[in-house]
C-alpha positions in Angstrom: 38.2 -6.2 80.0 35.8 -7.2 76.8 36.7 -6.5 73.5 34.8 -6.6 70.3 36.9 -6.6 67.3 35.0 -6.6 64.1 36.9 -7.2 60.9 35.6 -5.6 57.7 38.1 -6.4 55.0 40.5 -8.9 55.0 43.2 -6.4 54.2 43.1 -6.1 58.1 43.5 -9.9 58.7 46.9 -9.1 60.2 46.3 -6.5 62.3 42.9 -8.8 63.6 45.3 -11.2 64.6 48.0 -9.0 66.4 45.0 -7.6 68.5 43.4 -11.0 68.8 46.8 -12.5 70.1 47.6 -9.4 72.3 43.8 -9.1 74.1 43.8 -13.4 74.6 46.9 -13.0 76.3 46.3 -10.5 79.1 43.1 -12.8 79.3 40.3 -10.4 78.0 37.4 -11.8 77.0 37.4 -11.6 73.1 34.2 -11.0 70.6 35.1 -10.9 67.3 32.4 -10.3 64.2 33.4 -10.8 60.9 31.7 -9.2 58.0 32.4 -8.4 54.2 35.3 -9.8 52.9 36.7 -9.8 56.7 34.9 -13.4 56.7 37.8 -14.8 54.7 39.8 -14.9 57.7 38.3 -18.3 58.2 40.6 -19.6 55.7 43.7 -18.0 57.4 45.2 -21.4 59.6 46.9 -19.2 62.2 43.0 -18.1 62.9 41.8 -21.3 63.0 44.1 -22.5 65.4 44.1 -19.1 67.4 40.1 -20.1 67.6 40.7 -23.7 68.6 43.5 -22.5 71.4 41.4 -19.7 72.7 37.9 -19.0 74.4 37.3 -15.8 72.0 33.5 -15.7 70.9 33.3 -15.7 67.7 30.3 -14.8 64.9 30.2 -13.4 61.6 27.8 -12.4 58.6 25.9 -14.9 56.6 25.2 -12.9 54.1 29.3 -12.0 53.7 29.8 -15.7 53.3 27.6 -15.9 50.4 29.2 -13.4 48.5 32.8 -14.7 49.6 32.2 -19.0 48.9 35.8 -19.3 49.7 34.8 -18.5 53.5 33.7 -21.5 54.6 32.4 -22.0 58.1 32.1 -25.4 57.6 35.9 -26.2 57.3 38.5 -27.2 59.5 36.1 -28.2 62.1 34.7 -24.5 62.8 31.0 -25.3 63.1 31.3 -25.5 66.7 32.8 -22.4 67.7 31.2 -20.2 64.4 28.0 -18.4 64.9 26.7 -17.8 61.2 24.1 -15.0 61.6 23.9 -11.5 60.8 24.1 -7.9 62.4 22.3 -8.8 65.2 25.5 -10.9 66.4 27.5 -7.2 65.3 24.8 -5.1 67.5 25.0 -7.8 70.5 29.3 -7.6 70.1 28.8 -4.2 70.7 26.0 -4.2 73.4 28.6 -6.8 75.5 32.0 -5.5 75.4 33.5 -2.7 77.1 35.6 -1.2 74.0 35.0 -2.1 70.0 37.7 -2.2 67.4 36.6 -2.0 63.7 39.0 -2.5 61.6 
């Protein structure tokens, strides 16, 4: 199974996590886009760590992060596994999984 989550506001950081947690361990491929103030989940450590433990593709909106400064892609060593683009990564989330979760 793929699944595409993509977090809108980071009222559901929580739930994004429960559903990242649950779909990495059944072994599911994970896409997850962040976008609006979803983006601040970069500051949360359990999904930091979650991203450095896991394979989970992840990308989010650069024009979110401008808006939000305190999401910064640059910290705790994310630049690796951080795609900053735009909704072309949402539209290719959706074009390669086989269910989407927006949340």
């Amino acid at each position: 199974m793929r699944l595409g989550i993509v977090v809108t506001d980071q009222q559901f950081a929580d739930q994004a996590m429960d559903l990242l947690r649950g779909a990495d361990g059944r072994g599911w491929e994970l896409r997850c886009f962040l976008t609006d103030s979803g983006v601040r989940m970069l500051g949360r450590e359990d999904f930091r760590a979650f991203l450095g433990a896991s394979q989970a593709h992840v990308s989010l909106c650069e024009l979110s992060v401008d808006r939000y400064p305190d999401a910064d892609p640059h910290a705790g060593g994310l630049d690796e596994r951080v795609i900053v683009g735009g909704q072309y990564q949402d539209a290719e989330l959706v074009k390669n999984t086989d269910r989407v979760i927006v949340l």
